[in-house]
C-alpha positions in Angstrom: 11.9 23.3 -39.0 14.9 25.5 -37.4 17.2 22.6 -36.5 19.1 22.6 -39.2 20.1 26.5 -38.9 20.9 25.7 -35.3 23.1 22.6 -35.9 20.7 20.3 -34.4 19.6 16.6 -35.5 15.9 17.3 -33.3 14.0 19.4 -31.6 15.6 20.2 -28.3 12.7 22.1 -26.1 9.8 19.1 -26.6 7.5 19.0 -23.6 7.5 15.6 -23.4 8.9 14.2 -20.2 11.6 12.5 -22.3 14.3 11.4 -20.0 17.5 12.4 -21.9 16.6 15.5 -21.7 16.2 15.7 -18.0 18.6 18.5 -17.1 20.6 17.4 -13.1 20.3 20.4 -11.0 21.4 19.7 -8.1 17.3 19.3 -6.9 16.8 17.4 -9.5 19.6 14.8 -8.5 19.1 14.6 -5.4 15.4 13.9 -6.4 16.2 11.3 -8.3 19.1 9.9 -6.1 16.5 9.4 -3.2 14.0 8.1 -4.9 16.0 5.5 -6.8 17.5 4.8 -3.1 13.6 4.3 -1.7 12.7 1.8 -4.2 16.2 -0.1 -4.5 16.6 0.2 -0.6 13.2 -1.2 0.3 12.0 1.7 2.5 8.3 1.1 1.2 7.4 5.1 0.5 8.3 7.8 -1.3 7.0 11.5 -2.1 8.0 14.4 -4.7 6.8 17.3 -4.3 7.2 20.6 -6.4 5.2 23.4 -8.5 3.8 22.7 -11.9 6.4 22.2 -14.4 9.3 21.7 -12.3 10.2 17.9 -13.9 8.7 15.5 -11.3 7.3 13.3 -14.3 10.3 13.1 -16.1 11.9 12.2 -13.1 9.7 9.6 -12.9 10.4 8.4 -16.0 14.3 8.5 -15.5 14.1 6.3 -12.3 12.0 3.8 -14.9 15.5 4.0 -16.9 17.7 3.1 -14.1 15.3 0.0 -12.5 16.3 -3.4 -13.6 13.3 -4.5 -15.8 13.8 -7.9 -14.6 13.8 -7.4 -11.5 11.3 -4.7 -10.8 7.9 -4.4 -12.0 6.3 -1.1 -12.4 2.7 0.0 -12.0 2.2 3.5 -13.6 -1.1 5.5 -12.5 -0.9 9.1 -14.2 -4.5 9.6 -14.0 -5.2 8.7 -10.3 -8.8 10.3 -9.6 -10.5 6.4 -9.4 -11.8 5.7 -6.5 -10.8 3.2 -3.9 -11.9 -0.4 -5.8 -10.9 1.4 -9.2 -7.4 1.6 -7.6 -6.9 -1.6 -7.1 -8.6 -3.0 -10.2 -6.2 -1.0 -11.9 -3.3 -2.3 -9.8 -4.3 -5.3 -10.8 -4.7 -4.7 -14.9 -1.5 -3.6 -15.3 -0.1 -6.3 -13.2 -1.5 -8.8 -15.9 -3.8 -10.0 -13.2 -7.8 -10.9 -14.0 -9.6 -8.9 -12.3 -12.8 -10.6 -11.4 -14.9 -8.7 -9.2 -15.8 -5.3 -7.7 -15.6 -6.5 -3.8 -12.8 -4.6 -2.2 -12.2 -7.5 0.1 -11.6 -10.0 -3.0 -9.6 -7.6 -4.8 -7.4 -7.1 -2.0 -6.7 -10.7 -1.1 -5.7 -11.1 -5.7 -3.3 -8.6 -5.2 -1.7 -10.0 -2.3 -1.6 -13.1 -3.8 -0.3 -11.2 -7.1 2.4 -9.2 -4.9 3.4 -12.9 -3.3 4.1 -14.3 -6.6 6.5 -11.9 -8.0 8.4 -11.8 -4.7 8.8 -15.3 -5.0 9.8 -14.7 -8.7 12.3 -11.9 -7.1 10.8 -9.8 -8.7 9.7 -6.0 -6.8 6.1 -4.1 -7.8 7.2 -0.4 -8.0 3.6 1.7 -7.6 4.5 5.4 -8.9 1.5 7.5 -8.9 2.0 10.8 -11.0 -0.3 14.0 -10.7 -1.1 12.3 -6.8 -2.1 15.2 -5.9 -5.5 15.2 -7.9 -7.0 12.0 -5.4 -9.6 13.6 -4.0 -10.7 10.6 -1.8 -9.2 10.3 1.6 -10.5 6.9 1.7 -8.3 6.0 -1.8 -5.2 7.8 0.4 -6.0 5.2 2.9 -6.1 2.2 0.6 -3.0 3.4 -0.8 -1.6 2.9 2.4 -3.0 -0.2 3.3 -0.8 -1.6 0.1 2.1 -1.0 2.5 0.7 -3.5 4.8 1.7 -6.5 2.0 4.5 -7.3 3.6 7.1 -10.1 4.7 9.1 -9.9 7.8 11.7 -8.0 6.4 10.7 -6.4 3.7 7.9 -4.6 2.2 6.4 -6.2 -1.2 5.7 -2.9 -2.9 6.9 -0.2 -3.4 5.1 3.7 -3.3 6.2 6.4 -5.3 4.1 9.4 -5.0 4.3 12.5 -7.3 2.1 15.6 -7.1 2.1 19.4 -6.8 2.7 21.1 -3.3 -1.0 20.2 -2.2 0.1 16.4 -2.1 1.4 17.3 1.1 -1.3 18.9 3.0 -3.3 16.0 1.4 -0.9 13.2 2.7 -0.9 14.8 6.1 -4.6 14.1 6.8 -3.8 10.6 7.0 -1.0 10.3 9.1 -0.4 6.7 9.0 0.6 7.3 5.1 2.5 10.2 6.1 4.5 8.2 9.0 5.4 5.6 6.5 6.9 8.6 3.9 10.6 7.3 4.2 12.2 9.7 1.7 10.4 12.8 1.1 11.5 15.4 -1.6 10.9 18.7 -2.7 11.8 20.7 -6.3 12.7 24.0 -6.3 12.3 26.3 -9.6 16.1 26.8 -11.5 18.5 29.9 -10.6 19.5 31.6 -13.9 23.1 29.7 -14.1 21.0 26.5 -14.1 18.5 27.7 -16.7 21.1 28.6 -18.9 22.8 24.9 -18.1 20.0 23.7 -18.6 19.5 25.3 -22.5 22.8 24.0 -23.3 22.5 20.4 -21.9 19.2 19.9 -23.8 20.4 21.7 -26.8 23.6 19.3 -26.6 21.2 16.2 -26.6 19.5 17.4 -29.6 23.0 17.5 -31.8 24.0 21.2 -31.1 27.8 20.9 -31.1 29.3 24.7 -30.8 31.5 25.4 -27.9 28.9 28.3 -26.9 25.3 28.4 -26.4 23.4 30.4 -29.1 21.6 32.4 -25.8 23.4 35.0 -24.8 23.9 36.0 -20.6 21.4 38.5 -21.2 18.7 36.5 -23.3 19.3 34.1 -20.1 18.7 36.8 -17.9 15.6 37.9 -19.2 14.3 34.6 -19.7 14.9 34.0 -16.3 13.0 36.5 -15.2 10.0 35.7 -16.7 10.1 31.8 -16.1 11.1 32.1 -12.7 13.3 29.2 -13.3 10.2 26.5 -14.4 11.5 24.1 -17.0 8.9 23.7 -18.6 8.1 27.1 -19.3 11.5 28.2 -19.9 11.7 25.2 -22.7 8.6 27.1 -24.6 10.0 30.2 -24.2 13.5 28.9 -25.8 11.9 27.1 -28.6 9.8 30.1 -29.7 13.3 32.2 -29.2 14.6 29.7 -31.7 11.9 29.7 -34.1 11.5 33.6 -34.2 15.9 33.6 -34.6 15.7 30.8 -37.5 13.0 33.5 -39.2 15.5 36.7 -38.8 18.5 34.5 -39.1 20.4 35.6 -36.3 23.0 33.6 -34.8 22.9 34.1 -31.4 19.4 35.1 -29.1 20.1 38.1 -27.5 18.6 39.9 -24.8 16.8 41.8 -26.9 15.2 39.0 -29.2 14.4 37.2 -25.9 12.4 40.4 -24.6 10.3 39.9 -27.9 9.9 36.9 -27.7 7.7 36.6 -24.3 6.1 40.0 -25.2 4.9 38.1 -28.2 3.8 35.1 -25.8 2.4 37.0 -22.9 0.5 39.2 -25.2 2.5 42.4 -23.9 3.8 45.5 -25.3 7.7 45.6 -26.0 9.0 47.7 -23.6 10.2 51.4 -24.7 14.1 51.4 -23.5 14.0 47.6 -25.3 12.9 49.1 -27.9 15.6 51.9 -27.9 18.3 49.2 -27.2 17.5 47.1 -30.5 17.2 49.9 -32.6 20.5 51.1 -31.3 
């Protein structure tokens, strides 16, 4: 609806973990860096850690951009509270495997046989499990781990991505033989304010925005900052309402002001008195 006014060709704050929009702070390249160099590197596990809303999925789904699809095969879990067989039955599905049975013993020998095939294809299975830190079952953590044990001599035939909130790591720890084999292990931090304003600019440049300038001034920055606390996620919702609520009043830049407004609006709050003062000077 406000593109247009704003001189762009789509919606630039879309929660969707769409990996153009991924904005590199330097956590977030790094992240990605070291994952990619798990996987690519054959060091057989990885973790990402990180508060809600930081970008660990769409990291995830930028790493899926950079793997060769020929060479790698990806299994995706994003729901992973299944329990230990339901794991690997699922393994199994989305490796185009039959899955047969409910023993855990006959599952386990298919997917060996499964992970054996597409080495011998040169091919390499890629497990990422997103949101790992919902598995409630230490017994599933321990399966997961016993996946690492498919290996040849010198290499490992799968590889472990895990993705969660901080939690994941307390939860990883009670079963230290999956934490020993963690090779890369990452954490996200929230944004500072230069990087949430980069970050506005870069995703508002992938949506078609083409001025020299961002339409968010230092000090809509500033207090969007300081209510976001430097979350992407939230700080995308906040800047598409800012744009919304500036398309309605045609402005053409957000101030400080505006900004204040707009997360009163959101949080429910009143508009603060010397904000008040300010805009109506």
């Amino acid at each position: 609806m406000y593109e247009p006014y704003w001189g762009l060709t789509e919606p630039p704050f879309s929660l969707t973990p769409d990996p153009r929009f991924l904005y590199m702070s330097r956590g977030h390249e790094d992240a990605l860096m070291m994952l990619h160099y798990a996987i690519t590197r054959n060091k057989g596990a990885a973790m990402l850690s990180g508060e809600i809303g930081l970008g660990k999925t769409t990291i995830s789904r930028k790493i899926l951009d950079l793997l060769d699809p020929v060479r790698n095969k990806v299994v995706m879990i994003v729901n992973p509270i299944l329990t230990p067989t339901q794991f690997l039955q699922e393994i199994l599905t989305q490796l185009e495997m039959p899955v047969t049975s409910k023993n855990r013993q006959i599952l386990v020998t298919e997917l060996h046989k499964a992970l054996l095939r597409f080495y011998e294809r040169g091919q390499r299975v890629v497990l990422m499990i997103d949101e790992a830190h919902l598995i409630r079952s230490t017994q599933t953590l321990e399966e997961i781990r016993l996946l690492l044990n498919c290996q040849m001599n010198d290499q490992f035939l799968i590889s472990l991505v895990m993705l969660g909130q901080i939690e994941l790591r307390g939860k990883i720890a009670k079963v230290p033989a999956l934490e020993q084999r963690m090779a890369v292990r990452q954490h996200l931090k929230p944004l500072d304010p230069v990087e949430t304003g980069e970050m506005i600019l870069h995703r508002m440049r992938v949506a078609g925005y083409t001025d020299e300038l961002s339409p968010f001034t230092p000090d809509a920055i500033f207090e969007l900052h300081k209510y976001t606390k430097g979350t992407p996620r939230l700080t995308s919702q906040i800047a598409d309402n800012a744009l919304m609520v500036g398309f309605a009043q045609k402005v053409k830049k957000i101030d400080g002001y505006l900004m204040h407004s707009v997360i009163c609006e959101f949080t429910g709050t009143e508009l603060d008195a010397s904000k008040k003062t300010k805009g109506a000077a």
